[in-house]
C-alpha positions as CSV (number, residue, x, y, z in Angstrom):
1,X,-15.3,-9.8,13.6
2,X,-14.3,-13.4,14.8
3,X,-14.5,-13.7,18.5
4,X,-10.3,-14.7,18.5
5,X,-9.7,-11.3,16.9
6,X,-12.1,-9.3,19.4
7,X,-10.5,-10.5,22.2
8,X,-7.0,-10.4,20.8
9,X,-7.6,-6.7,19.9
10,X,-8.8,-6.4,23.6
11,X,-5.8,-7.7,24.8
12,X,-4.1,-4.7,22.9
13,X,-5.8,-2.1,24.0
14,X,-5.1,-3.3,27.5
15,X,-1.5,-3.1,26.9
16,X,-0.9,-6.7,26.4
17,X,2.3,-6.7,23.9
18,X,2.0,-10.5,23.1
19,X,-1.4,-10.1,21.2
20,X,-0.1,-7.1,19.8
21,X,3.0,-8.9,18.5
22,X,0.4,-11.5,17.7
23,X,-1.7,-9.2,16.0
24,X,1.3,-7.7,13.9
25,X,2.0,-10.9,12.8
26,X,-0.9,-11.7,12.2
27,X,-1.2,-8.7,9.3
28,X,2.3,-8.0,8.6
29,X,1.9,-9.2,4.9
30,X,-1.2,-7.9,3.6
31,X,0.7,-4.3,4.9
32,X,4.1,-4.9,3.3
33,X,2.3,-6.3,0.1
34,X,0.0,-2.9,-0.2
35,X,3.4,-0.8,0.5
36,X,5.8,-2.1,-1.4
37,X,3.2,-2.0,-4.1
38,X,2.3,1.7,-3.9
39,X,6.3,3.0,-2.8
40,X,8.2,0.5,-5.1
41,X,11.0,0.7,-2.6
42,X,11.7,-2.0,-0.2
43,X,13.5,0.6,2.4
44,X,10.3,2.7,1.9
45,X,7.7,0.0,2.3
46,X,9.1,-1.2,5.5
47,X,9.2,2.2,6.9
48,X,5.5,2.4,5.9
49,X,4.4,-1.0,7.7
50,X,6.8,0.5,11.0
51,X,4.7,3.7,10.7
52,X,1.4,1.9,9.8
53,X,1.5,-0.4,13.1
54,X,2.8,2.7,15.0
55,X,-0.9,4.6,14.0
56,X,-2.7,1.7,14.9
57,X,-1.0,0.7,18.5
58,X,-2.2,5.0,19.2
59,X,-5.3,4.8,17.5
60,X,-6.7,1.2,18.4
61,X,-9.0,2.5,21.7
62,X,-10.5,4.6,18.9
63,X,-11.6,1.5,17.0
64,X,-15.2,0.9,16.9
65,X,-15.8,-2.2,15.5
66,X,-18.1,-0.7,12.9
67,X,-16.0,-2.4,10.1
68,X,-13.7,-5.6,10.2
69,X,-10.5,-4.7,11.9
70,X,-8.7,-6.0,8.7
71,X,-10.5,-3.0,6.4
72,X,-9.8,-0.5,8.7
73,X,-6.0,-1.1,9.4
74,X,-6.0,-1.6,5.1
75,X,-6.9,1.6,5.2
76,X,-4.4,3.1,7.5
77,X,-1.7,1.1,5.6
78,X,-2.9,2.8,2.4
79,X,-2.8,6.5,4.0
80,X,0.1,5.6,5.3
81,X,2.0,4.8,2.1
82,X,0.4,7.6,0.4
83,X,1.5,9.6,3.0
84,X,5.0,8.9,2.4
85,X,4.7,8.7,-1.9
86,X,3.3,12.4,-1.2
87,X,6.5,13.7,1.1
88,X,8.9,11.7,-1.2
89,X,10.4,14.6,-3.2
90,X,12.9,12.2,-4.9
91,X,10.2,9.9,-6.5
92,X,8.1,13.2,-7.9
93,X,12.2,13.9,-9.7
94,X,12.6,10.7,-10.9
95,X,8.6,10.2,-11.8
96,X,8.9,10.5,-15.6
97,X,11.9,7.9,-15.8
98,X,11.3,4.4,-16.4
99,X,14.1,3.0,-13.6
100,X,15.3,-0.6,-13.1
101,X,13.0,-2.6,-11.1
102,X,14.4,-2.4,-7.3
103,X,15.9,-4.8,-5.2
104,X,13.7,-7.4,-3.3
105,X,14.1,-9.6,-0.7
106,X,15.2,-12.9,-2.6
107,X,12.8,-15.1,0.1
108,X,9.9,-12.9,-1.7
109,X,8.5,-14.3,-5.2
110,X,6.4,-11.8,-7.2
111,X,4.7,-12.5,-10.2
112,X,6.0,-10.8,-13.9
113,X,3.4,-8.3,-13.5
114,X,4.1,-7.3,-9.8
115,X,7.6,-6.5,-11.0
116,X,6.4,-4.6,-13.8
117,X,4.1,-2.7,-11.6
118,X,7.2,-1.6,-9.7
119,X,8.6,-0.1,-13.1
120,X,5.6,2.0,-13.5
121,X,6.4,5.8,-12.6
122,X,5.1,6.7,-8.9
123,X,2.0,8.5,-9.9
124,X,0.6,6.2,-12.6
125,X,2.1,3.3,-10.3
126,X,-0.1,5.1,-7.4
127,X,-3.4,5.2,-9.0
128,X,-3.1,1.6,-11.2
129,X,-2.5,0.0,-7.4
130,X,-5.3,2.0,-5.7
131,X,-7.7,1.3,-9.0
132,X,-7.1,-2.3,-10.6
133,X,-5.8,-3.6,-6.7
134,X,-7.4,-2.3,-4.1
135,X,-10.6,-1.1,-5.8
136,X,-10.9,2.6,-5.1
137,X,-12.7,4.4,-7.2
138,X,-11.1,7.6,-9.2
139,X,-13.1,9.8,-6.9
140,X,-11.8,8.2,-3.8
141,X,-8.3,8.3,-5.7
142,X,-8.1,11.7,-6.8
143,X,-9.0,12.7,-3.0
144,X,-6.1,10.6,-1.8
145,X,-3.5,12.0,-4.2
146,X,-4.6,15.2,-4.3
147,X,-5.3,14.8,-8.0
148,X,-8.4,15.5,-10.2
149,X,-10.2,13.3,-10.8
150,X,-9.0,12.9,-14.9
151,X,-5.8,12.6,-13.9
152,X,-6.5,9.6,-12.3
153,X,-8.1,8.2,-15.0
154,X,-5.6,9.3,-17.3
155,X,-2.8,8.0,-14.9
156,X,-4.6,4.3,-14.8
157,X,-4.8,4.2,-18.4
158,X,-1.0,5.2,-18.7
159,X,0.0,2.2,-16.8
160,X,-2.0,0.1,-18.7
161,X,-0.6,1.7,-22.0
162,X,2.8,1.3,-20.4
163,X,2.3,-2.2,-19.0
164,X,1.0,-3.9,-22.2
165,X,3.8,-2.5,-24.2
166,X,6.1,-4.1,-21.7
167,X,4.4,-7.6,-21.1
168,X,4.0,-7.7,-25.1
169,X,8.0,-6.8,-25.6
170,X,8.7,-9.8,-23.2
171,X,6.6,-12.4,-25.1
């Protein structure tokens, strides 16, 4: 851990809401970029990065230092979001549909395939960001979601199925 980011994260702990402002800015992307990719709703994902940051101003003291700060809060963004895909009873209705790509902020480009990601229903959209991503493995994923383990490999290779046959209808 850089010696800035120790002592920012210090700061933090002590109750110093500049670094943490700092520190939110700081990491405010890489969050919204690993919700909006797992909830496919902009609403959603900016709930998730409010709850995210929430969880790690309370849980912060707890922070050993044992990894960089950067994995750990990754990995409360993730929970987070999964979290929130798993309590989202409307996504599990509209999971088998194939719906129009949501709204995003206009000041935010994404590449072709981000916004096909997006299209991808929430469970196979789930384990295609956690797998080709973020690098979990099926194991890890299948604990996440609450799924077997096949499922998650049958999932991944859904959205792969489903994202060929849409980058090869565009070309």
């Amino acid at each position: 851990m850089l010696q800035d980011e120790r002592t920012m994260l210090h700061l933090v702990i002590a109750g110093d809401k500049a670094a943490y402002e700092q520190l939110y800015k700081n990491y405010l992307g890489r969050v919204y970029a690993i919700s909006l990719r797992l909830l496919a709703n902009q609403a959603k994902a900016e709930e998730a990065v409010q709850e995210t940051f929430i969880k790690v101003w309370q849980q912060l003291p707890d922070f050993r230092g044992d990894s960089q700060f950067a994995t750990w809060l990754h990995r409360i963004a993730v929970r987070t979001a999964i979290d929130m895909w798993r309590h989202d009873k409307v996504a599990r209705l509209i999971d088998e549909t194939y719906t129009d790509i949501p709204e995003v902020a206009q000041e935010q480009e994404q590449h072709q395939l981000d916004k096909l990601i997006l299209r991808l229903p929430s469970q196979a959209r789930a384990v295609f960001v956690l797998f080709a991503v973020e690098g979990y493995q099926h194991q890890e994923i299948a604990s996440l979601l609450n799924i077997a383990e096949g499922s998650s490999k049958a999932q991944y290779h859904r959205a792969r199925q489903l994202l060929q046959e849409w980058l090869n209808a565009k070309q």
